[in-house]
Kinemage of the C-alpha trace (Angstrom):
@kinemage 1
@onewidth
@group {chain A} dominant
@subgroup {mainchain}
@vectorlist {calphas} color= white
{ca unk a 1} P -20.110 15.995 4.388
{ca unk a 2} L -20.548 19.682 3.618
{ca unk a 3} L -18.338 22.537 1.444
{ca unk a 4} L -16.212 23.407 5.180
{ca unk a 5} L -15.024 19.757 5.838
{ca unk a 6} L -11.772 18.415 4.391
{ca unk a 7} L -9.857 15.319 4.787
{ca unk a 8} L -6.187 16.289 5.203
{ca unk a 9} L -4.537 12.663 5.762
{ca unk a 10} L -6.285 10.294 3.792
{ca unk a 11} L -3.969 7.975 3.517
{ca unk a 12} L -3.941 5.734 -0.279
{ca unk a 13} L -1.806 2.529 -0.199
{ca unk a 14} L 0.707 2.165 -2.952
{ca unk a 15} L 1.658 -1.427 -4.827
{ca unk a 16} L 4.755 -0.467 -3.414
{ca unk a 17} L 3.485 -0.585 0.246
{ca unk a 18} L 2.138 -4.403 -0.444
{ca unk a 19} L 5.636 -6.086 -1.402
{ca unk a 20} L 5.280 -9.615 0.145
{ca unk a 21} L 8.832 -9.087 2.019
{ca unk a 22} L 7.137 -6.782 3.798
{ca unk a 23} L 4.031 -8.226 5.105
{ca unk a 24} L 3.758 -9.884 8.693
{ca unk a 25} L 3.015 -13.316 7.629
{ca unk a 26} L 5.707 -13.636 5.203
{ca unk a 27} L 8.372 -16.299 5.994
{ca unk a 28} L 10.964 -15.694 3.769
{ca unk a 29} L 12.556 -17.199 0.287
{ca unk a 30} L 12.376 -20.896 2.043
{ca unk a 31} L 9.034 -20.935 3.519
{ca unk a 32} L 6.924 -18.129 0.793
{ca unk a 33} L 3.480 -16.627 2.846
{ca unk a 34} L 1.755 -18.426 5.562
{ca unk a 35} L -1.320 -17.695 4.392
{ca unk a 36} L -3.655 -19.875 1.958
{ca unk a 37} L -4.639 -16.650 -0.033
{ca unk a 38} L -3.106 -12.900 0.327
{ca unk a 39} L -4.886 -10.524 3.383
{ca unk a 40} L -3.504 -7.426 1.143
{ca unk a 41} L -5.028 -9.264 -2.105
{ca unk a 42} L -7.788 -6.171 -2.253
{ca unk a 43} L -5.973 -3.152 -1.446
{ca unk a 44} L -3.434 -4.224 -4.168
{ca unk a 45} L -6.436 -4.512 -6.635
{ca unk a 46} L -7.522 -1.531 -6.024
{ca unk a 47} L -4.038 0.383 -6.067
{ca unk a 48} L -3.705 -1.468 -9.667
{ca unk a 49} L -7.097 -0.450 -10.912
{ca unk a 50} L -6.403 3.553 -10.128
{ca unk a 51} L -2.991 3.769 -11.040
{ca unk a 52} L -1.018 3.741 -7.493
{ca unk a 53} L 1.613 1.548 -8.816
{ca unk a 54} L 4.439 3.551 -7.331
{ca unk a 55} L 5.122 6.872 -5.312
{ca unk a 56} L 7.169 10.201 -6.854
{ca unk a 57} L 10.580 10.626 -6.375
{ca unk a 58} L 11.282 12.760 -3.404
{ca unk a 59} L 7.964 11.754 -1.590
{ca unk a 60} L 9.254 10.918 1.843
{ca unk a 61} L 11.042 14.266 2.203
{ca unk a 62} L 9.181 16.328 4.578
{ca unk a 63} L 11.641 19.403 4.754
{ca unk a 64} L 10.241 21.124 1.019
């Protein structure tokens, strides 16, 4: 990649993003994850390790 390219979207997941109520395969309070180990187990690793624990305040406003 050269000095004129730029990557305007890269999108980094937060800790936040991961919660375990949120993920597909979760089954609730009675029945925990479906799966025998977590499919988000690296991207929360990585979040930890560079400090993406959770967003700003005012992040989702799009109108500043």
């Amino acid at each position: 990649m050269n000095k004129n390219k730029r990557i305007y979207n890269k999108f980094e997941y937060y800790l936040e993003d991961m919660i375990c109520s949120l993920c597909l395969y979760y089954g609730g309070k009675k029945f925990g994850c479906r799966l025998a180990h977590c499919c988000c187990e690296d991207e929360k690793c990585e979040a930890e390790l560079n400090g993406r624990i959770g967003r700003k305040r005012g992040f989702t406003r799009w109108d500043i």
